[in-house]
Jmol script that loads the backbone (N, CA, C; Angstrom):
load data "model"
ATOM      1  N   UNK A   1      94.601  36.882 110.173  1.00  0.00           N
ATOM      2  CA  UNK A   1      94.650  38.003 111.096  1.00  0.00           C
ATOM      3  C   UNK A   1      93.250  38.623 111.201  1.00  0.00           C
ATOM      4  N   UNK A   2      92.460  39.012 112.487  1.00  0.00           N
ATOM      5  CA  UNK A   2      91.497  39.885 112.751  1.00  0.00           C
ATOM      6  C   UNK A   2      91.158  40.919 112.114  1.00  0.00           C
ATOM      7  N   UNK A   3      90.494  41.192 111.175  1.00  0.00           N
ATOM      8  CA  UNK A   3      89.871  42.607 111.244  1.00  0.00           C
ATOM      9  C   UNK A   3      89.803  43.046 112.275  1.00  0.00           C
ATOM     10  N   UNK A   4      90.599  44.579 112.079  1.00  0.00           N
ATOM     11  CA  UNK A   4      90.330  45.813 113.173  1.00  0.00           C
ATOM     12  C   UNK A   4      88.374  46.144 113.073  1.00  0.00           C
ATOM     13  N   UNK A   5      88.028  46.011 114.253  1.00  0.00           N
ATOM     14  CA  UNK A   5      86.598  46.275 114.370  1.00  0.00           C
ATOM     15  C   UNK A   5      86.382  47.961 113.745  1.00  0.00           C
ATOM     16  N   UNK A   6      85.163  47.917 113.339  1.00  0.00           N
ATOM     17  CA  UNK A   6      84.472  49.222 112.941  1.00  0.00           C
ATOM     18  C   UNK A   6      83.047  50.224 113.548  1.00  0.00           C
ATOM     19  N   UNK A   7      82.867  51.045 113.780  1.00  0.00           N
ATOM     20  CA  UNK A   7      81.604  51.341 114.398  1.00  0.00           C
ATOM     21  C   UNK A   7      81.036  52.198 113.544  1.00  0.00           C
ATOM     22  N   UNK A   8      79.884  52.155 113.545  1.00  0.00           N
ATOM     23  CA  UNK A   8      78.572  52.546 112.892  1.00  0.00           C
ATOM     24  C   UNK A   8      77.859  53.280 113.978  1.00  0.00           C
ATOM     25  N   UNK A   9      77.475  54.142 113.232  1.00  0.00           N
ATOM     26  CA  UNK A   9      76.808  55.512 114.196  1.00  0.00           C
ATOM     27  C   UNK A   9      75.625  56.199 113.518  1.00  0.00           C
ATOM     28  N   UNK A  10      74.791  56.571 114.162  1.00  0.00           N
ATOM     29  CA  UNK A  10      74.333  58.342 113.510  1.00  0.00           C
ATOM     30  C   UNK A  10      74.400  59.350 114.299  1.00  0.00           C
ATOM     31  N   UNK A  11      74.105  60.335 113.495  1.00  0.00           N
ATOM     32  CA  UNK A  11      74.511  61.627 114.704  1.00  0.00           C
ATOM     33  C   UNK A  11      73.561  62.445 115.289  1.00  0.00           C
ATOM     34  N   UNK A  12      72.074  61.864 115.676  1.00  0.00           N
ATOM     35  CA  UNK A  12      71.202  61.632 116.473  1.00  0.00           C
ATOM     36  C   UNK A  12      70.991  61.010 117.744  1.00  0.00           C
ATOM     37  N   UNK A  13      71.861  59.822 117.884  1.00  0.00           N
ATOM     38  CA  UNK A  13      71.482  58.871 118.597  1.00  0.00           C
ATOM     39  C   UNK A  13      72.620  59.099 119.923  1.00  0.00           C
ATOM     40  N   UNK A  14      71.532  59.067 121.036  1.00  0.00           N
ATOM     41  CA  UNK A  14      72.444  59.554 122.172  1.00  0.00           C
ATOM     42  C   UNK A  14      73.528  58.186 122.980  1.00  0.00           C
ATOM     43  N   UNK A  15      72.551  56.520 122.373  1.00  0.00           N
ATOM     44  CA  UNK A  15      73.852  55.440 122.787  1.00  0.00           C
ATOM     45  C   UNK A  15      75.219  55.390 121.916  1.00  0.00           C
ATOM     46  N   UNK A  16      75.117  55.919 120.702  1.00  0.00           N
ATOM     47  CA  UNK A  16      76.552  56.266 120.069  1.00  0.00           C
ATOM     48  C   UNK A  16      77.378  57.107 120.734  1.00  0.00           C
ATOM     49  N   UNK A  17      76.791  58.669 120.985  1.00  0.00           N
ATOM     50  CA  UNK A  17      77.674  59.376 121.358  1.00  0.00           C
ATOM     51  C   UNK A  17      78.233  58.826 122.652  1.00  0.00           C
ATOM     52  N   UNK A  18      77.491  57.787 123.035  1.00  0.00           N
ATOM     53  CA  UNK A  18      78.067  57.092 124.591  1.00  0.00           C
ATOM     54  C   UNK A  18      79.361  56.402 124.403  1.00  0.00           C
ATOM     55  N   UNK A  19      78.831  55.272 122.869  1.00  0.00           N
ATOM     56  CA  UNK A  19      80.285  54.574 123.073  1.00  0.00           C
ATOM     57  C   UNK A  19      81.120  55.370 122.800  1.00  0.00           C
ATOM     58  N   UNK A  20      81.178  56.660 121.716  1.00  0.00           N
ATOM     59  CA  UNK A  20      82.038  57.669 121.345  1.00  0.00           C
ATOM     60  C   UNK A  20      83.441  58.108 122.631  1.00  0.00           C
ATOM     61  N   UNK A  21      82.356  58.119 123.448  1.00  0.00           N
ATOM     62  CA  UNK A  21      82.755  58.985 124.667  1.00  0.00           C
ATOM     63  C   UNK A  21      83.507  57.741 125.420  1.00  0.00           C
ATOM     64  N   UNK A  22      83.730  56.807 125.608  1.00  0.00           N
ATOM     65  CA  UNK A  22      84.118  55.812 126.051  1.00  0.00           C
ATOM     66  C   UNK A  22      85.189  55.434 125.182  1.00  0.00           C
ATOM     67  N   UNK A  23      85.151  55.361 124.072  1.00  0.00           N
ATOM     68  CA  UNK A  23      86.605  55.351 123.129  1.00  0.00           C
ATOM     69  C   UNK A  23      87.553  56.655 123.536  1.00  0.00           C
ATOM     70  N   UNK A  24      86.801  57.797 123.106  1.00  0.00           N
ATOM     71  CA  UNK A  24      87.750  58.877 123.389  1.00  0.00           C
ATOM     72  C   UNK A  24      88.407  59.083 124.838  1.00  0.00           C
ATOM     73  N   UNK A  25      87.176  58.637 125.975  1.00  0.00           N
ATOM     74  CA  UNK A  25      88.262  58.775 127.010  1.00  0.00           C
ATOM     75  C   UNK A  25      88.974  57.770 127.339  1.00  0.00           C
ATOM     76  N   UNK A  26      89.343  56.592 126.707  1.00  0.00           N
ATOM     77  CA  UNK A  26      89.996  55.763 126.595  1.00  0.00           C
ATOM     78  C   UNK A  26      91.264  55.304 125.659  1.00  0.00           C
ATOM     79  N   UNK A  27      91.240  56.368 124.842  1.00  0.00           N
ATOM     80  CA  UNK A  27      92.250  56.732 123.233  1.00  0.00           C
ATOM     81  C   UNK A  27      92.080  55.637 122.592  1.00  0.00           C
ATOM     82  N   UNK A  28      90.857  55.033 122.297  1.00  0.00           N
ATOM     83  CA  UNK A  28      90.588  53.598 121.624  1.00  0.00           C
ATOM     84  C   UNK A  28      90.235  54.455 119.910  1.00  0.00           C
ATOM     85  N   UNK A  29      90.597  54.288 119.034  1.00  0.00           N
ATOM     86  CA  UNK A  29      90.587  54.741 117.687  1.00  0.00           C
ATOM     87  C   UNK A  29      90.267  53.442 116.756  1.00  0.00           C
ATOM     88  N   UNK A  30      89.039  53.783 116.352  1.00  0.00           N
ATOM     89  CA  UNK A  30      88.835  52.814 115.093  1.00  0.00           C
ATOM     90  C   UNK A  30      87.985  53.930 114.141  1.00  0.00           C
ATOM     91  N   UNK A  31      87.780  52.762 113.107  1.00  0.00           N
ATOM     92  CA  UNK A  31      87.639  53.834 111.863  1.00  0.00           C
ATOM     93  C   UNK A  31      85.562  53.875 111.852  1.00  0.00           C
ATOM     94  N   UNK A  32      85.251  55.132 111.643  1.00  0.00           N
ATOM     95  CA  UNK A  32      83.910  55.101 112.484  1.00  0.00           C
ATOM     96  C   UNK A  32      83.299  55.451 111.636  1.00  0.00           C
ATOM     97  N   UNK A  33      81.577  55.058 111.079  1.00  0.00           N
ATOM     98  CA  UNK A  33      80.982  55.501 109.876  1.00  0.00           C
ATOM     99  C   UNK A  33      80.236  55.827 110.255  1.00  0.00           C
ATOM    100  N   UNK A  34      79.455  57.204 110.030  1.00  0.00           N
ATOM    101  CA  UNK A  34      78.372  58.243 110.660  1.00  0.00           C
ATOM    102  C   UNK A  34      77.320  57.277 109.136  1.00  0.00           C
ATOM    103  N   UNK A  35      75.920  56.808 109.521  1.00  0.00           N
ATOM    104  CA  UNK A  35      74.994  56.634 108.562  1.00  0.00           C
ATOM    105  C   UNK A  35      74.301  57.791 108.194  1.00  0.00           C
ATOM    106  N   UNK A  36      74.331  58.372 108.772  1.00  0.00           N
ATOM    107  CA  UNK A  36      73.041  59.946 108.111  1.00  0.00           C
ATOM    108  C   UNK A  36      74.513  60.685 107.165  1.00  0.00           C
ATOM    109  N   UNK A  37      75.294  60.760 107.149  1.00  0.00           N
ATOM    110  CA  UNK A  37      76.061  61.279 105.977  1.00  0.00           C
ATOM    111  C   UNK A  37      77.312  59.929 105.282  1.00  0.00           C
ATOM    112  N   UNK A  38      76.963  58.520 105.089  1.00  0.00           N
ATOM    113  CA  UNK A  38      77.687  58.090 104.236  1.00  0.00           C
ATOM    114  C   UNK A  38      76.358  57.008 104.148  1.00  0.00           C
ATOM    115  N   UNK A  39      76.219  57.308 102.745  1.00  0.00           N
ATOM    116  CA  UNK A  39      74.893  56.151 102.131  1.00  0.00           C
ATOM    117  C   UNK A  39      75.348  55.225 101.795  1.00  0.00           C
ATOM    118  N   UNK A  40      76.687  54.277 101.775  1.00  0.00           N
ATOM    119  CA  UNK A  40      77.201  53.201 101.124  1.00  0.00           C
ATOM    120  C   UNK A  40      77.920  52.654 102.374  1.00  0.00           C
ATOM    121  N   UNK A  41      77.831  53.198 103.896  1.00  0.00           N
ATOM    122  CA  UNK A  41      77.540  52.735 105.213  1.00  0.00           C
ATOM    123  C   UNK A  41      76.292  52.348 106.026  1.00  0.00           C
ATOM    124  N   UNK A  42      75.763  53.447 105.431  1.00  0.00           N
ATOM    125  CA  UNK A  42      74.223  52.651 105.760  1.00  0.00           C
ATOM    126  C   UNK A  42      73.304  51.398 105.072  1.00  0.00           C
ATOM    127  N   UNK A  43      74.269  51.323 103.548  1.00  0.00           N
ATOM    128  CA  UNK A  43      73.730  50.453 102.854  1.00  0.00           C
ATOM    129  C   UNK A  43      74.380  48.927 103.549  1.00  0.00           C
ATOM    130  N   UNK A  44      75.603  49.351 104.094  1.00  0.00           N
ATOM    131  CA  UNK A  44      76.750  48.230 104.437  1.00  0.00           C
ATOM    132  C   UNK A  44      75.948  47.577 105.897  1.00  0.00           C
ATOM    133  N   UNK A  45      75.775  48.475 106.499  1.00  0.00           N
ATOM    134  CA  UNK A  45      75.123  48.214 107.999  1.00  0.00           C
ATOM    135  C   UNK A  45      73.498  47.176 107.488  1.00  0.00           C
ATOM    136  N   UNK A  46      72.975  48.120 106.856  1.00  0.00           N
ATOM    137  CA  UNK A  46      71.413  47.249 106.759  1.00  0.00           C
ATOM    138  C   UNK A  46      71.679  46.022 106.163  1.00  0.00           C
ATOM    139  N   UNK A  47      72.686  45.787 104.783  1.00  0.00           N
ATOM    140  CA  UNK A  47      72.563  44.661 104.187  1.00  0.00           C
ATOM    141  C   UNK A  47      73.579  43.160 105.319  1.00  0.00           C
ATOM    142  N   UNK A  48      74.454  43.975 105.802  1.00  0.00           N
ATOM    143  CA  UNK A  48      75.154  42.910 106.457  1.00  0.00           C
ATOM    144  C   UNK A  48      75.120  43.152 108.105  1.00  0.00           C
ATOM    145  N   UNK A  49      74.282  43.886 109.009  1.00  0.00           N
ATOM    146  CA  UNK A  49      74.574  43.834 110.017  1.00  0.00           C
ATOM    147  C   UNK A  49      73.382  42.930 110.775  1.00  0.00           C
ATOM    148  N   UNK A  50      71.906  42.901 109.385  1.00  0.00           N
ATOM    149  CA  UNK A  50      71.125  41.738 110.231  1.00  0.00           C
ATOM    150  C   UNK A  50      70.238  42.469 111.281  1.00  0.00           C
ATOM    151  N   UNK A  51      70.395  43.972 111.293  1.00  0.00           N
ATOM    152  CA  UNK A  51      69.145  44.834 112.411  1.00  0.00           C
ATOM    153  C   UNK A  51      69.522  45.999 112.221  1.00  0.00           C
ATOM    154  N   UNK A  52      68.370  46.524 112.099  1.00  0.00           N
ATOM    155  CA  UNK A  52      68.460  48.219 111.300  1.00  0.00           C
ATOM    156  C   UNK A  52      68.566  49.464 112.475  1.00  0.00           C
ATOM    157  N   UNK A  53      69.613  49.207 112.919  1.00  0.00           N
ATOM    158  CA  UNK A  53      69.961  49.794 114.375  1.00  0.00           C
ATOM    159  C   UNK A  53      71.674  50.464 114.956  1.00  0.00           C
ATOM    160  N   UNK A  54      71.573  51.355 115.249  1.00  0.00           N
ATOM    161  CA  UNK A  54      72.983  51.500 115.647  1.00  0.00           C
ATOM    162  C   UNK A  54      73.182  52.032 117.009  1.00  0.00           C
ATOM    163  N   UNK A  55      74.258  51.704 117.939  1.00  0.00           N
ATOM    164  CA  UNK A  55      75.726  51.815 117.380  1.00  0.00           C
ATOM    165  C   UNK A  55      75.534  50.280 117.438  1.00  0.00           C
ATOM    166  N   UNK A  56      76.462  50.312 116.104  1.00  0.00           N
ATOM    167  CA  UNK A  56      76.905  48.770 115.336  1.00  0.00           C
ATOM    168  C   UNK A  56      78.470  48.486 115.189  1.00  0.00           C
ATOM    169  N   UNK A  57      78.681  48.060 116.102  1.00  0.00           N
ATOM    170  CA  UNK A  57      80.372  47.456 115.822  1.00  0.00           C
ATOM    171  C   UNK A  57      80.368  46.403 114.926  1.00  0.00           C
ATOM    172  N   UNK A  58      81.219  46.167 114.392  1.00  0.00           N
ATOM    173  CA  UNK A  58      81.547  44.996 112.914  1.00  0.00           C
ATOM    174  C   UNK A  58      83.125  44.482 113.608  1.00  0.00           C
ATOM    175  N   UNK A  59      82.588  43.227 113.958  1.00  0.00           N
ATOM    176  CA  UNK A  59      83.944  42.520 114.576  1.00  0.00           C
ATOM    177  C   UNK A  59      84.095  41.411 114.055  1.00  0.00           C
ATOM    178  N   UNK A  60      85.173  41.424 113.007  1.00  0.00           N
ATOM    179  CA  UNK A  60      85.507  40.159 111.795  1.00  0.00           C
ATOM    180  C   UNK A  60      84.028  39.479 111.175  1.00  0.00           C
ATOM    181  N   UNK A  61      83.729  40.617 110.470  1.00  0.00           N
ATOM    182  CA  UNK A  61      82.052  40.375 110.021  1.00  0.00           C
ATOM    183  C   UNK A  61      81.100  40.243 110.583  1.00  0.00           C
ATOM    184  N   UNK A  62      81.430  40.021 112.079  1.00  0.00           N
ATOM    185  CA  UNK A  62      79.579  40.236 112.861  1.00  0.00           C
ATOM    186  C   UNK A  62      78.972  41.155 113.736  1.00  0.00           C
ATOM    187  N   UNK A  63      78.292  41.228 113.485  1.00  0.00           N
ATOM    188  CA  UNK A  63      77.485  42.373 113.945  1.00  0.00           C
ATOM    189  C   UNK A  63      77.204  42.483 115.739  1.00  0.00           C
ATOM    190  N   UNK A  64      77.837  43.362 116.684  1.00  0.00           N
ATOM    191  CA  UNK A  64      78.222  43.533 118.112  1.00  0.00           C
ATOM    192  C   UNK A  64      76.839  45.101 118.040  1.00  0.00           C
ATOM    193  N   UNK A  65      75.581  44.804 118.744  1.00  0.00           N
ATOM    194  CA  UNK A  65      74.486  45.966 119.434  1.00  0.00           C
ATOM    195  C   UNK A  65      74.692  46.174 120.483  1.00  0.00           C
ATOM    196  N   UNK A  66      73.620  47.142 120.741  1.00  0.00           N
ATOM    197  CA  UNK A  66      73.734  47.493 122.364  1.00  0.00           C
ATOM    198  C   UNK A  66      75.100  48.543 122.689  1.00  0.00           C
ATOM    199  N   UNK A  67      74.828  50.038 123.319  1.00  0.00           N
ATOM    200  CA  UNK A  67      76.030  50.684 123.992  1.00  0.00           C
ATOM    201  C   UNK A  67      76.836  49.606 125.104  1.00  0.00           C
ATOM    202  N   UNK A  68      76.022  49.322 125.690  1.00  0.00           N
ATOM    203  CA  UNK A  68      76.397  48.490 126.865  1.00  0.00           C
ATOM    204  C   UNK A  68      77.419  47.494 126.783  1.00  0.00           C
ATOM    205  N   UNK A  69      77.052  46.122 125.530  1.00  0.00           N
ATOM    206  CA  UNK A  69      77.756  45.528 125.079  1.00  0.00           C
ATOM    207  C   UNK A  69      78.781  45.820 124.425  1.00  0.00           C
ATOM    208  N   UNK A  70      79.431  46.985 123.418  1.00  0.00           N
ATOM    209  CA  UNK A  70      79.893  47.608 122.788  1.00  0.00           C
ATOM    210  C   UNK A  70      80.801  47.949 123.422  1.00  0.00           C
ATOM    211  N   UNK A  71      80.503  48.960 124.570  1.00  0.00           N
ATOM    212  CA  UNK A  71      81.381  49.165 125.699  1.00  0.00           C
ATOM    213  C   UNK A  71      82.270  48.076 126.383  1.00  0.00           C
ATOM    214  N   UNK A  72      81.404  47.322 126.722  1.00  0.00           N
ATOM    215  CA  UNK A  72      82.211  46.071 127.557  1.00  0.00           C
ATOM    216  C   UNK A  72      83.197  45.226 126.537  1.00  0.00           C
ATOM    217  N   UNK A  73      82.569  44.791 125.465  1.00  0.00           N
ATOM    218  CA  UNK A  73      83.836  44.359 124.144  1.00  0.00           C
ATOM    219  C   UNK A  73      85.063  45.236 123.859  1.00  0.00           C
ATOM    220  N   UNK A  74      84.700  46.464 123.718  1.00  0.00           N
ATOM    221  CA  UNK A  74      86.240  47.929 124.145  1.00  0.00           C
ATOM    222  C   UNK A  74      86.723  47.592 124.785  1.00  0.00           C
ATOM    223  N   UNK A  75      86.302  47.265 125.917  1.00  0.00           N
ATOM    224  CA  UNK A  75      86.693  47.664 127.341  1.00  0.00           C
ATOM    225  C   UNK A  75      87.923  46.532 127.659  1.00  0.00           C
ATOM    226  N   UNK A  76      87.484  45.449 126.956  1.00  0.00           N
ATOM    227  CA  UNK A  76      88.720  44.126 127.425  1.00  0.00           C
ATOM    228  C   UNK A  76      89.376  44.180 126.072  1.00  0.00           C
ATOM    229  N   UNK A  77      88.960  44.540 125.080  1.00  0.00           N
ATOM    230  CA  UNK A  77      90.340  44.550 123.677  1.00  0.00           C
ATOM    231  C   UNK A  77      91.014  44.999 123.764  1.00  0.00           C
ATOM    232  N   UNK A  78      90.654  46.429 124.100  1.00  0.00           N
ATOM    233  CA  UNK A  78      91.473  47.717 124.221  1.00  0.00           C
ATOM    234  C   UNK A  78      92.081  47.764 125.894  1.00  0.00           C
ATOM    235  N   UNK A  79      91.957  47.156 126.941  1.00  0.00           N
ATOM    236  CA  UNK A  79      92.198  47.012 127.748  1.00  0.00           C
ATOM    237  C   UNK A  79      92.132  48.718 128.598  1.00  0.00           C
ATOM    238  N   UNK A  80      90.960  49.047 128.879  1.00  0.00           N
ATOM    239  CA  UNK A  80      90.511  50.188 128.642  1.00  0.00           C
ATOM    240  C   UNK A  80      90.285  49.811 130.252  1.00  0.00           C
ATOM    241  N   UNK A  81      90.637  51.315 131.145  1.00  0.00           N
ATOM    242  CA  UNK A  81      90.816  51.374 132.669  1.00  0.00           C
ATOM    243  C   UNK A  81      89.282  50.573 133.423  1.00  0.00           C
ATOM    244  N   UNK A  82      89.128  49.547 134.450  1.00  0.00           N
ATOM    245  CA  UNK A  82      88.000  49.076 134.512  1.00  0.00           C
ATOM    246  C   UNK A  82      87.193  50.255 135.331  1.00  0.00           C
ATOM    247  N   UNK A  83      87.579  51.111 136.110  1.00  0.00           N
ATOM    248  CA  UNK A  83      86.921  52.180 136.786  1.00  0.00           C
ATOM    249  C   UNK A  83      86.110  53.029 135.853  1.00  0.00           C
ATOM    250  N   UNK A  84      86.473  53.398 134.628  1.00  0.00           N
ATOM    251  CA  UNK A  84      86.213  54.070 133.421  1.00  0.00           C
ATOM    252  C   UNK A  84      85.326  53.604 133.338  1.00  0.00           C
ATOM    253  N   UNK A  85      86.058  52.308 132.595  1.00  0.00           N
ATOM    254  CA  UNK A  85      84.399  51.228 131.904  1.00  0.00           C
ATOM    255  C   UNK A  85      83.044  51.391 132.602  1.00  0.00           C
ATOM    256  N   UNK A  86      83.028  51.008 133.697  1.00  0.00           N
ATOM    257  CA  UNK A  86      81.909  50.939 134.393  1.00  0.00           C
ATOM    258  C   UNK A  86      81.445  52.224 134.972  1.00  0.00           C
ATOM    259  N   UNK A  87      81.939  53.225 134.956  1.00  0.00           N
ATOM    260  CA  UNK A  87      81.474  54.882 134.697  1.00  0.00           C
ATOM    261  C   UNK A  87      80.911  54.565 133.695  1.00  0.00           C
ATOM    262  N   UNK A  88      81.102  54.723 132.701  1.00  0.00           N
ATOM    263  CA  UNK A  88      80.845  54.520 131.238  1.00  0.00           C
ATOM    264  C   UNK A  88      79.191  54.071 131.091  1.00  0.00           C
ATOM    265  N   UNK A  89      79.736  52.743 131.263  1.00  0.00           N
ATOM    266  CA  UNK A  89      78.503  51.609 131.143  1.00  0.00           C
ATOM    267  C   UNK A  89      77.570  51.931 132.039  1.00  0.00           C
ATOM    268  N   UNK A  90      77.282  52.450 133.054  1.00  0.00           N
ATOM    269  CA  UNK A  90      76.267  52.170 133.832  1.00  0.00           C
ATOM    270  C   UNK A  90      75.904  53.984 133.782  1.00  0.00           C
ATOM    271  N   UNK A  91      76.552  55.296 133.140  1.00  0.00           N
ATOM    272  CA  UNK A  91      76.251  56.024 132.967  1.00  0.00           C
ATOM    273  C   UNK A  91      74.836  56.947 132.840  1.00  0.00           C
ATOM    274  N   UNK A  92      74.589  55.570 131.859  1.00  0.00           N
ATOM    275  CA  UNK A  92      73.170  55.671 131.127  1.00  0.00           C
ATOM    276  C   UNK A  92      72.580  54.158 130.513  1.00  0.00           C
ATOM    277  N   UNK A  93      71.453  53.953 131.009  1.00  0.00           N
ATOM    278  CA  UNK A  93      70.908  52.883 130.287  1.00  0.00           C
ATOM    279  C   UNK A  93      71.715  52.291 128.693  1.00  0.00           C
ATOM    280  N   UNK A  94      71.959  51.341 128.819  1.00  0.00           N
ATOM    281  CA  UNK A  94      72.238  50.691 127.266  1.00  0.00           C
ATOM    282  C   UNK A  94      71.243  50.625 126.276  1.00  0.00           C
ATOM    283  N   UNK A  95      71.000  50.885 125.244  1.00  0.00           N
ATOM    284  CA  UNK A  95      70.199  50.488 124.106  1.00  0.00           C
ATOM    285  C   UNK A  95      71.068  51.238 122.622  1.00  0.00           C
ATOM    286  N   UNK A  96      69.965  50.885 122.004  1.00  0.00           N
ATOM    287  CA  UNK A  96      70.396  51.481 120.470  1.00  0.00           C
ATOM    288  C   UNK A  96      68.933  52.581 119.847  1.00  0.00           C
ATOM    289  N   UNK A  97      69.444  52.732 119.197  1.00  0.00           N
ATOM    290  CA  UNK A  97      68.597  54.069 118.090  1.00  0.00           C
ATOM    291  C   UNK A  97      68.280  52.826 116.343  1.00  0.00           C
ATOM    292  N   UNK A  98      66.797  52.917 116.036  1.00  0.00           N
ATOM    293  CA  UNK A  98      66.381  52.378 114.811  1.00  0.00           C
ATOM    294  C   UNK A  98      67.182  53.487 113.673  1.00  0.00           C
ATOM    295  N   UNK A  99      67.256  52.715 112.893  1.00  0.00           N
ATOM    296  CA  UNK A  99      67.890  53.655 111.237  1.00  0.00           C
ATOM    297  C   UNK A  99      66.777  54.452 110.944  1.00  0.00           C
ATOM    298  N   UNK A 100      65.410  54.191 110.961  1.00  0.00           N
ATOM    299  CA  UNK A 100      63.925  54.996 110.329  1.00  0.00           C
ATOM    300  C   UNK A 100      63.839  55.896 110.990  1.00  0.00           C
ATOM    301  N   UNK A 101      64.336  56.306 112.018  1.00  0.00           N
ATOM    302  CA  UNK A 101      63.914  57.740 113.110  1.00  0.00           C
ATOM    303  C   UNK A 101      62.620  57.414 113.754  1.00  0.00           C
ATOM    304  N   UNK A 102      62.112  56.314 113.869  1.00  0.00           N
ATOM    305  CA  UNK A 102      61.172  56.089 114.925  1.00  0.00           C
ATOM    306  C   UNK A 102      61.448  56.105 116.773  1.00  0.00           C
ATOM    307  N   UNK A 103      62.995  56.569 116.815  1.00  0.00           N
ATOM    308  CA  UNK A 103      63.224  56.410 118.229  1.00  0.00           C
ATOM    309  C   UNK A 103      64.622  55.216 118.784  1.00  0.00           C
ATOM    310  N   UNK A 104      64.581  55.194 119.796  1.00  0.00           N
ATOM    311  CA  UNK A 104      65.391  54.442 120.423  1.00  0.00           C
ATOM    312  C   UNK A 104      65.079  53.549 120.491  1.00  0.00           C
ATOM    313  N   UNK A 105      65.443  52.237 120.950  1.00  0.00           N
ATOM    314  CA  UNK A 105      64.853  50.918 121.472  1.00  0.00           C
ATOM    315  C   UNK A 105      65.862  50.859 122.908  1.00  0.00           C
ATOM    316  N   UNK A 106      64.949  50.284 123.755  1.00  0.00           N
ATOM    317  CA  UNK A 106      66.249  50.009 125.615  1.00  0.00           C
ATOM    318  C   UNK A 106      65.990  48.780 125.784  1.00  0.00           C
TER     319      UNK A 106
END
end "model"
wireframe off; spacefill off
backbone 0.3
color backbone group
């Protein structure tokens, strides 16, 4: 059986609060780990996600970047409204936020 996917966040980074916002208006619920307050998530993300970057979905051990992509993988699991989705997705540029606080990457 699948692992239920997981997301990885910090609470800086403005492509998280994107996918955030795309789960919630979609009632998509998974179990979500903020890195700036759980150090044995951030240890989990750097040692096994392979790029020191979030938002990081964990889908049966591999590592899913990018808001954009993130979104669009929701979007057909969860079978999440396609009008939404693509509100969503095209909202705002896709990228991710580095773990070091040097910034975003697009």
């Amino acid at each position: 059986m699948a692992e239920k996917p997981e997301l990885y966040v910090k609470t800086s980074c403005p492509y998280c609060a994107k996918v955030e916002s795309f789960m919630e208006s979609n009632g998509i619920e998974l179990q979500t780990h903020n890195i700036d307050t759980d150090a044995a998530a951030r240890s989990y993300l750097i040692e096994n996600g392979g790029k020191r970057q979030v938002p990081c979905l964990f889908v049966d051990g591999k590592a899913l970047y990018e808001s954009n992509d993130i979104i669009d993988y929701l979007g057909r699991e969860f079978g999440a409204d396609k009008a939404a989705q693509e509100e969503d997705a095209t909202s705002a540029a896709g990228g991710a936020c580095s773990l070091d606080g040097s910034g975003c990457s697009f």
